[in-house]
PASE-568061 format. One record per residue (C-alpha): residue number from 1; residue in three letters; x, y, z. Coordinates in steps of 0.2 Angstrom, whole numbers, plus 2048, in hexadecimal, padded with zeros to 3 digits. Example, Ala and Ser with C-alpha at 12.3 -4.5 7.8 and 13.67 -1.06 7.14 Angstrom:
2
{num->1, residu->Ala, px->83E, py->7EA, pz->827} $
{num->2, residu->Ser, px->844, py->7FB, pz->824} $
END
This chain:
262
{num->1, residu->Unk, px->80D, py->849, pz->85F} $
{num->2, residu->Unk, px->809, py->843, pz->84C} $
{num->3, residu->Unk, px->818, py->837, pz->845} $
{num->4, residu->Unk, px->822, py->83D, pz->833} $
{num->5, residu->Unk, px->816, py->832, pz->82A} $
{num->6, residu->Unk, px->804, py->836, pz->82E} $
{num->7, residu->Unk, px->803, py->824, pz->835} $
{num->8, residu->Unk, px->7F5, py->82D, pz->842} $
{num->9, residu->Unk, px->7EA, py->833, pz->832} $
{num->10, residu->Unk, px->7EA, py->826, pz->829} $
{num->11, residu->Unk, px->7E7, py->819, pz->837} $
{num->12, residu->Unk, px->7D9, py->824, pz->83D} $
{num->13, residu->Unk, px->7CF, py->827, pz->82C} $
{num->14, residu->Unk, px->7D1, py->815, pz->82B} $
{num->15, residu->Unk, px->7CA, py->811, pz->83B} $
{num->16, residu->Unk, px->7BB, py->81D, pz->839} $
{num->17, residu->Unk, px->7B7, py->813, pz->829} $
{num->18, residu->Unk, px->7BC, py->823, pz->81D} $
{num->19, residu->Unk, px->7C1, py->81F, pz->80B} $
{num->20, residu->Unk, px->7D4, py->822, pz->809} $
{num->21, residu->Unk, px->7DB, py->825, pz->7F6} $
{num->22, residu->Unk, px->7ED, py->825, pz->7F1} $
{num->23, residu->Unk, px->7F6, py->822, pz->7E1} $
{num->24, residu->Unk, px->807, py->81A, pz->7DE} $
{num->25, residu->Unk, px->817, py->820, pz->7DA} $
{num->26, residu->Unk, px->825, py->818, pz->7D2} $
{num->27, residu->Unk, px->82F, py->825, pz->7CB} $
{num->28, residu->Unk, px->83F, py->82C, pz->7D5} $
{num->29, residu->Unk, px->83A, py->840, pz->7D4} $
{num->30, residu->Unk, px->835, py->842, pz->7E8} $
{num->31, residu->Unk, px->829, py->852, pz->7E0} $
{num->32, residu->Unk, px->81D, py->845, pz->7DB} $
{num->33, residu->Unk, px->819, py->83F, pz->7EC} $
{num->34, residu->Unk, px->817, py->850, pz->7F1} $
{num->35, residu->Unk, px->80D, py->854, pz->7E3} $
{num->36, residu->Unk, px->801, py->844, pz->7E6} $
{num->37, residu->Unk, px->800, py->84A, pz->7F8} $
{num->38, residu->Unk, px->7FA, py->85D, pz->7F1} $
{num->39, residu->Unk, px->7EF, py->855, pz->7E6} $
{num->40, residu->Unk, px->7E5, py->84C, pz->7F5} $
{num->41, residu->Unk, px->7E9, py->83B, pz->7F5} $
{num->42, residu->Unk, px->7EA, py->835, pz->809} $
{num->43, residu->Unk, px->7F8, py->82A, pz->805} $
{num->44, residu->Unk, px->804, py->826, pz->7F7} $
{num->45, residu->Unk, px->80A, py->816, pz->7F3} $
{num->46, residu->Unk, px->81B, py->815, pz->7F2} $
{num->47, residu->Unk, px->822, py->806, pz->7E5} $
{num->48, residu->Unk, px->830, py->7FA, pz->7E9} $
{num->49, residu->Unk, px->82B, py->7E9, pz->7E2} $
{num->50, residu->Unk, px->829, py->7F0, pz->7CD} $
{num->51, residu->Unk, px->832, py->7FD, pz->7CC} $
{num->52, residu->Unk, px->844, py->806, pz->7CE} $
{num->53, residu->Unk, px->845, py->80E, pz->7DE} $
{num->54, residu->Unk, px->851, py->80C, pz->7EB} $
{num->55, residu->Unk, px->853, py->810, pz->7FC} $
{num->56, residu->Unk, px->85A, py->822, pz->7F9} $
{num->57, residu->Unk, px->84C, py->827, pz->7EC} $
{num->58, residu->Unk, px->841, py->81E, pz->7FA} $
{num->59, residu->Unk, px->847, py->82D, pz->806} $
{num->60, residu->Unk, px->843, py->838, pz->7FD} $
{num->61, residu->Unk, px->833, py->835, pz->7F7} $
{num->62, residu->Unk, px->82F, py->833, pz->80E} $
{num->63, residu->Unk, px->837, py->843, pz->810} $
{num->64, residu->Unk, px->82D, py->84B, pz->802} $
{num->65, residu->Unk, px->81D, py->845, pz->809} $
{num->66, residu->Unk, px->822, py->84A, pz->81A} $
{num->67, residu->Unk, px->81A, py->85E, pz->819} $
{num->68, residu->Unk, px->808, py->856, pz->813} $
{num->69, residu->Unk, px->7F9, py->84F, pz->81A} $
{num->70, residu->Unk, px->7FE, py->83D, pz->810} $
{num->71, residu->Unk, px->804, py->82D, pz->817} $
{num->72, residu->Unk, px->813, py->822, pz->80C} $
{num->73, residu->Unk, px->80F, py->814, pz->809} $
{num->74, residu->Unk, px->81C, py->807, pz->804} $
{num->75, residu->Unk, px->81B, py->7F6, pz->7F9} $
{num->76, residu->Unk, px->82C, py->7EE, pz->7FD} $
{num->77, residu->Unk, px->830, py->7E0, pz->7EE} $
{num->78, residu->Unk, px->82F, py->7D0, pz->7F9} $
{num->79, residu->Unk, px->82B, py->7C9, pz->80B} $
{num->80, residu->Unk, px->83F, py->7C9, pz->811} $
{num->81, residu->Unk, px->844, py->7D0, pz->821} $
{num->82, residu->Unk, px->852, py->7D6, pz->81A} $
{num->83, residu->Unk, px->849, py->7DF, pz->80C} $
{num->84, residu->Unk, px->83C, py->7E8, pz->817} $
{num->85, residu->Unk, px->848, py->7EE, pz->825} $
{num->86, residu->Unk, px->851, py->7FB, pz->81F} $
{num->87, residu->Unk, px->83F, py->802, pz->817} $
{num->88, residu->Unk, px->837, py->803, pz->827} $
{num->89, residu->Unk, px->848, py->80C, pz->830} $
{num->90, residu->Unk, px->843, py->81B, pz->823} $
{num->91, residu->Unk, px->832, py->81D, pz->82C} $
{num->92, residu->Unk, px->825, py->819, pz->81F} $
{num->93, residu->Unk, px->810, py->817, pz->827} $
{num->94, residu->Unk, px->80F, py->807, pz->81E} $
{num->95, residu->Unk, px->815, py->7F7, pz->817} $
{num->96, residu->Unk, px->80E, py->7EE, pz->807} $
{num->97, residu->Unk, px->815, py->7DD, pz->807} $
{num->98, residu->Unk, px->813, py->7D3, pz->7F9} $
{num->99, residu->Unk, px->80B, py->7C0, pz->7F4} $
{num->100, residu->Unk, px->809, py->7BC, pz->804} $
{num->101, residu->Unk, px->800, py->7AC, pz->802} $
{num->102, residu->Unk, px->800, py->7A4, pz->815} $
{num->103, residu->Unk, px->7FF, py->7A6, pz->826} $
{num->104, residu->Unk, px->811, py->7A3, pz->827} $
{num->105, residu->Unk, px->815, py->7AE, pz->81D} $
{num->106, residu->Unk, px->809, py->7BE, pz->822} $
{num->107, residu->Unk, px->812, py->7BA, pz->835} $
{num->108, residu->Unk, px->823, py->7BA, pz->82C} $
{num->109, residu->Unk, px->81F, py->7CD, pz->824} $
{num->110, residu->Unk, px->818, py->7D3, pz->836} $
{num->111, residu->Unk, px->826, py->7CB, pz->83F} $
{num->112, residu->Unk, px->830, py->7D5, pz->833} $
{num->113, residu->Unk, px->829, py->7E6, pz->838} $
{num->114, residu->Unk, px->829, py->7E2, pz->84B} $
{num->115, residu->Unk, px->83A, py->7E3, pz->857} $
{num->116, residu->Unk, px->83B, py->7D4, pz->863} $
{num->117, residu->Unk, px->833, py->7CE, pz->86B} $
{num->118, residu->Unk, px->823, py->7CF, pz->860} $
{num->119, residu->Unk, px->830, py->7CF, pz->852} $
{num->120, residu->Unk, px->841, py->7CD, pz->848} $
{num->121, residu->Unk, px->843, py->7DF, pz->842} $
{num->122, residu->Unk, px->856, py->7E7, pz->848} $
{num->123, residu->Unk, px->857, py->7F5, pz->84F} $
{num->124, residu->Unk, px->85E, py->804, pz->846} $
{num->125, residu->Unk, px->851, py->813, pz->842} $
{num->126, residu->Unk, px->857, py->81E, pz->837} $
{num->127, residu->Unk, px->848, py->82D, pz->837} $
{num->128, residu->Unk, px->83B, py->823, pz->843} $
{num->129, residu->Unk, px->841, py->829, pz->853} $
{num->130, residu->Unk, px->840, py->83B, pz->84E} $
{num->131, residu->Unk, px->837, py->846, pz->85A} $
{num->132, residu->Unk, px->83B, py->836, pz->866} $
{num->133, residu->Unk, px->845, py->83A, pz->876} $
{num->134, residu->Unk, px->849, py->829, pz->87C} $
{num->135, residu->Unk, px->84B, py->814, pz->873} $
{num->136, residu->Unk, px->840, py->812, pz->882} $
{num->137, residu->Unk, px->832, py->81F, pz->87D} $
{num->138, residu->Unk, px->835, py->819, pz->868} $
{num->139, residu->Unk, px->833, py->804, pz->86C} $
{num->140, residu->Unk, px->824, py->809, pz->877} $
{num->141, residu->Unk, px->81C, py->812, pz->866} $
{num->142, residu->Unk, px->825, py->807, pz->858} $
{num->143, residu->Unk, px->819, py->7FE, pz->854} $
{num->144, residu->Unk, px->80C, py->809, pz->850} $
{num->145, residu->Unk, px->817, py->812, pz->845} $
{num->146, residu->Unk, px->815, py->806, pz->836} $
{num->147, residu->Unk, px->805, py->7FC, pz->832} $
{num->148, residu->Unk, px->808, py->7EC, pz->82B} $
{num->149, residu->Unk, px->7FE, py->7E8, pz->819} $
{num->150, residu->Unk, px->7FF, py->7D7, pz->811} $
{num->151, residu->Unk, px->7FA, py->7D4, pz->7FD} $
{num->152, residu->Unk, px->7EE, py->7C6, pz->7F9} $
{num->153, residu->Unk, px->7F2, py->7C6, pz->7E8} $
{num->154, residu->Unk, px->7F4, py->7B1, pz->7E5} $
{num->155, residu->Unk, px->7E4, py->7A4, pz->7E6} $
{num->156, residu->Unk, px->7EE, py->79A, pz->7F3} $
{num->157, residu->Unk, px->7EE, py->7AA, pz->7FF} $
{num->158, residu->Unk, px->7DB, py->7AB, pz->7FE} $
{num->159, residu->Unk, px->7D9, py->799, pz->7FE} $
{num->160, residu->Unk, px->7E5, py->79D, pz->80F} $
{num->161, residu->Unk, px->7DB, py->7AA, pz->815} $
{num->162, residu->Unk, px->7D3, py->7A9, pz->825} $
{num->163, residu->Unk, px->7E5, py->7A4, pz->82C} $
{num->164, residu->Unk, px->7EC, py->7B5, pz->824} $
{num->165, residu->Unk, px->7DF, py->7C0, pz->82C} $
{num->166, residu->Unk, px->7E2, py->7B5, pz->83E} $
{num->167, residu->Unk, px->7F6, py->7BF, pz->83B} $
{num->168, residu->Unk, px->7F8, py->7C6, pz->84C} $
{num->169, residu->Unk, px->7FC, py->7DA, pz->848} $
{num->170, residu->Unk, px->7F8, py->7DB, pz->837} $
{num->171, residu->Unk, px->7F1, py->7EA, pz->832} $
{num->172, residu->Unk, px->7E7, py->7E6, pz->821} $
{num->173, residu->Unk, px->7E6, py->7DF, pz->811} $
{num->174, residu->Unk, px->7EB, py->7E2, pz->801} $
{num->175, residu->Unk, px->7E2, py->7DC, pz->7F1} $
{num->176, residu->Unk, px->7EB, py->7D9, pz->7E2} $
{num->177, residu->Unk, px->7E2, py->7D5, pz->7D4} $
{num->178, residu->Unk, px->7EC, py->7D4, pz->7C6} $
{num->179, residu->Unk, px->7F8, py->7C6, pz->7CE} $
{num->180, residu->Unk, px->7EA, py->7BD, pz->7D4} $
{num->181, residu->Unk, px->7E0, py->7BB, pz->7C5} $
{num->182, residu->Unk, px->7F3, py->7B5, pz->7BD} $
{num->183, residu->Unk, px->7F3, py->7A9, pz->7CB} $
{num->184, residu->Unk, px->7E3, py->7A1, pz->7C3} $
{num->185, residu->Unk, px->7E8, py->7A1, pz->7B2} $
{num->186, residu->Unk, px->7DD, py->7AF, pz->7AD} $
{num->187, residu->Unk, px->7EC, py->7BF, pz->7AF} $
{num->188, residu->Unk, px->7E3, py->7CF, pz->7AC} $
{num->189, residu->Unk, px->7D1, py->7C6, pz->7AB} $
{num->190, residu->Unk, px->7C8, py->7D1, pz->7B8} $
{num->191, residu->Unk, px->7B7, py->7CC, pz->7B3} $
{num->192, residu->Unk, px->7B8, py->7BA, pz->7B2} $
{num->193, residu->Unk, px->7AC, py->7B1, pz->7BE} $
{num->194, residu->Unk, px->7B9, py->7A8, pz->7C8} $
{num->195, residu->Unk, px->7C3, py->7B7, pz->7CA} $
{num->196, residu->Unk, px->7B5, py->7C4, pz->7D1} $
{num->197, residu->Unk, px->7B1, py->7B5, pz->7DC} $
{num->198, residu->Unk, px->7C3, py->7B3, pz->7E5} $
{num->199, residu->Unk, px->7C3, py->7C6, pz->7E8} $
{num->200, residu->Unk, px->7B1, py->7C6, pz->7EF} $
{num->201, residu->Unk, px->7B9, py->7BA, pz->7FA} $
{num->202, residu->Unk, px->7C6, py->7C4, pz->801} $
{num->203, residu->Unk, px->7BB, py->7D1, pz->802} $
{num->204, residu->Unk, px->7AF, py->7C8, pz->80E} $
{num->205, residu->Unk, px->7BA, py->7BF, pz->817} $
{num->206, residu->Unk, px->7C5, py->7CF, pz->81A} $
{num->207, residu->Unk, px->7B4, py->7D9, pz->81F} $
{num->208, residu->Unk, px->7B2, py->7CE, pz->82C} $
{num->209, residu->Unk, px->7C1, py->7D3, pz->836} $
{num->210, residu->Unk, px->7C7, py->7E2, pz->83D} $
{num->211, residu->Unk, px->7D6, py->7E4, pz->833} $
{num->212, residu->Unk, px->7D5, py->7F1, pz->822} $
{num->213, residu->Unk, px->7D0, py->7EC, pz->810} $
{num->214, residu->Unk, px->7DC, py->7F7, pz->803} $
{num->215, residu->Unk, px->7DF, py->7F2, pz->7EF} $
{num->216, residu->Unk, px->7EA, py->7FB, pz->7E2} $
{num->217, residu->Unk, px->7E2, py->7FB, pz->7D2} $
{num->218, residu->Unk, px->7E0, py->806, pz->7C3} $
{num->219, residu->Unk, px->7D5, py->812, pz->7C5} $
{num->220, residu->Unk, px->7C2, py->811, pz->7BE} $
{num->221, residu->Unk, px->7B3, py->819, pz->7C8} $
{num->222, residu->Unk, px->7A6, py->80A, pz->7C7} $
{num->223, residu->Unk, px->7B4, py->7FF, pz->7D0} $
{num->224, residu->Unk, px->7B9, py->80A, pz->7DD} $
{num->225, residu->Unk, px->7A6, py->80D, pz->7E1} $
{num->226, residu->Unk, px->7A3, py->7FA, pz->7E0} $
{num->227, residu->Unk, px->7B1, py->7F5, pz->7EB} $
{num->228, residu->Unk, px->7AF, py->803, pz->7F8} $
{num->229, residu->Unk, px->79E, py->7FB, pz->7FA} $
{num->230, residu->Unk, px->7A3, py->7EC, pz->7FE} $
{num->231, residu->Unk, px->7B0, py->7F2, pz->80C} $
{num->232, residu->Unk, px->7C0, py->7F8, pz->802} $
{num->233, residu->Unk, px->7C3, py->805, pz->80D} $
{num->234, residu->Unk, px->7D6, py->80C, pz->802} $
{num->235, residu->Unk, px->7D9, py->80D, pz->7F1} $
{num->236, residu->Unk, px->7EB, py->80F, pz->7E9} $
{num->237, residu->Unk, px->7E5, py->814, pz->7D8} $
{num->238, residu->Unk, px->7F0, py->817, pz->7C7} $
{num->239, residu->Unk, px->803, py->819, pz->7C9} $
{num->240, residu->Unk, px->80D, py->82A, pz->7C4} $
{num->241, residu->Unk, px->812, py->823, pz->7B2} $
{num->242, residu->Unk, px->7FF, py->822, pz->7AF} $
{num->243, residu->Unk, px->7F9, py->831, pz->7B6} $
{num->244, residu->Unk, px->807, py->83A, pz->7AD} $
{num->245, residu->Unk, px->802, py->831, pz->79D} $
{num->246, residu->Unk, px->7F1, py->834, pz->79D} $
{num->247, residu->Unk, px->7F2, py->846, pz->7A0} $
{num->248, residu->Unk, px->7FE, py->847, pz->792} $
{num->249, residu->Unk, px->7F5, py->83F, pz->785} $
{num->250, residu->Unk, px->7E6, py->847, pz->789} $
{num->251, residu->Unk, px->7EC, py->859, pz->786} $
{num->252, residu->Unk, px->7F8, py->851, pz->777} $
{num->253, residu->Unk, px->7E5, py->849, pz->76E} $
{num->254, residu->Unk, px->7D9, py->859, pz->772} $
{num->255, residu->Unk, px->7E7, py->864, pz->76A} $
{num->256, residu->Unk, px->7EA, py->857, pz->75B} $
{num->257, residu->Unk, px->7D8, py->857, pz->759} $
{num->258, residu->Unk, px->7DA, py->869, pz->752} $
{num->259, residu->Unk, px->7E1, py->863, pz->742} $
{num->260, residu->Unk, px->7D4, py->856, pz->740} $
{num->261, residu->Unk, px->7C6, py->866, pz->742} $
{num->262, residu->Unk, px->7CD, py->871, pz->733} $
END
């Protein structure tokens, strides 16, 4: 039996070393989950740590995603057990935690999403025990429910590592590029020397492992072709405001360009 969240295909395209695509949404209309699941994304990223959405919009976007072939995805908005609880009790596939810059603290965000003994999470699922008949038969399963992501997104975390990916249960990394070129005093700089050389880094050092490499980025074809070469295996590309924008503006400019024709 397949869990509400796709958890199985995601993990399994993953582990067949098959490109995954999402996008991310911030916004609190549930229908654009659903639409980024018809579109054909294999996951959406669902944003907690900048943007508005609360637990109740965070619902609804799972239950919206629910009916399709896409996993949810959640970035929670820091590395707090209190924080991350009541987002795994609504059954998400994934966790993004964020700056996780240690092994300490990668252990902390697994510890998080793990009931004792492996863990501190409480117990109280809300929709992870559907299609369950017993606590028994749910713990025996629980933790392959949620994988665990970690975001390398600071130059301590990647001067930290090879004692990140040593985590026991984590699932993957996260690259995140903008806060980690701002951690070296070049924010936004994505071409600079010493930046393209701390994400090499992370990219060889995570493509050494077993665990999965996944960056959220805006999107641009040469990168995604680039990064995928050198082991990125998922890609959470552009947001709903972008994607919205850009379609907009496109129609708005080819009509304006009418007037401009006469």
């Amino acid at each position: 039996m397949n869990s509400i969240n796709n958890v199985e295909r995601f993990r399994k395209r993953l582990e067949n070393q098959e490109i995954c695509v999402g996008t991310s949404i911030s916004l609190t209309d549930p229908i654009l989950s659903e639409l980024a699941a018809e579109a054909g994304n294999d996951f959406v990223w669902i944003e907690m740590e900048h943007s508005y959405l609360d637990l109740r919009t965070l619902s609804s976007h799972l239950i919206a995603l629910r009916g399709t072939r896409a996993a949810p995805i959640v970035r929670v908005s820091w590395n707090d057990p209190v924080i991350i609880k009541p987002v795994l009790d609504l059954a998400p596939a994934g966790i993004v935690v964020p700056m996780v810059c240690s092994g300490k603290e990668a252990a902390k965000a697994v510890k998080a999403c793990r009931y004792p003994p492996q863990g501190v999470r409480g117990f109280g699922p809300i929709r992870n025990m559907y299609g369950i008949d017993s606590t028994e038969e749910y713990l025996s399963i629980a933790s392959q429910q949620i994988m665990v992501f970690v975001q390398v997104e600071h130059i301590e975390a990647v001067n930290n590592l090879d004692e990140i990916l040593k985590t026991p249960g984590l699932d993957g990394i996260v690259l995140g590029r903008n806060d980690l070129s701002g951690s070296m005093g070049k924010l936004g700089q994505h071409n600079d020397p010493e930046v393209l050389e701390a994400i090499d880094t992370v990219f060889s050092k995570v493509c050494q492992t077993d665990l999965f490499l996944g960056v959220s980025i805006g999107y641009n074809a040469e990168t995604v072709k680039e990064w995928y070469d050198k082991g990125v295996q998922w890609f959470a590309l552009g947001d709903d405001v972008v994607h919205f924008y850009e379609g907009a503006k496109s129609v708005a400019d080819s009509v304006h360009s009418l007037e401009k024709s006469k």
